[in-house]
C-alpha positions, 0 to 999 in steps of 0.5 A: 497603238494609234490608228494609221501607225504602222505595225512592227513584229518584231519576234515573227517572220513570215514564210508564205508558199503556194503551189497549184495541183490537180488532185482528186477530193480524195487525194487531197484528204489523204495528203492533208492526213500525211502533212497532219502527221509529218508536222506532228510525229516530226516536229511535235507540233499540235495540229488542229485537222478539218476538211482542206485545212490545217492549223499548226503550232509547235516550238518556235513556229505557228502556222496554217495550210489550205488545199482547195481544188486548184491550189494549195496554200501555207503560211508559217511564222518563225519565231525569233530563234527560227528567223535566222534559218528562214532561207533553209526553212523555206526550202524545206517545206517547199521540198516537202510540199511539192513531195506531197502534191506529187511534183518532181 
């Protein structure tokens, strides 16, 4: 591809979410531990686990999340079976993420 030409993926859509949060380091470890094994006991994905960090990967999706002090971030790409549930799928994981950080 030539420099300067827009990039087109076509296969891919991405889901973004961040929340902020006032968890303790150890509090943090323990919901990193829990969405570690949710993504990989419900949704058989392989799971890469260090310090504030994940790296997922499964059938149809790939993705990542990143807990510092303050904020929690999350990203996932949908492959294209999964582009046309995006909507719910966001829903989803934003229900799941405010489950984990405590949020009502």
């Amino acid at each position: 591809m030539k420099q300067g030409q827009p990039q087109f993926d076509f296969c891919m859509s991405d889901i973004h979410l961040s929340r902020s949060h006032a968890l303790t380091p150890e509090q943090r470890e323990q919901v990193m531990s829990a969405l570690a094994q949710y993504l990989t006991d419900t949704l058989n994905a392989k799971v890469e686990h260090k310090t504030g960090h994940l790296a997922f990967k499964g059938k149809g999706f790939s993705g990542h999340v990143a807990l510092d002090p303050c904020t929690v971030e999350g990203s996932v790409r949908l492959g294209l079976m999964m582009k046309p549930m995006k909507g719910i799928i966001t829903k989803e994981i934003g229900k799941v993420l405010d489950q984990y950080l405590g949020a009502s």
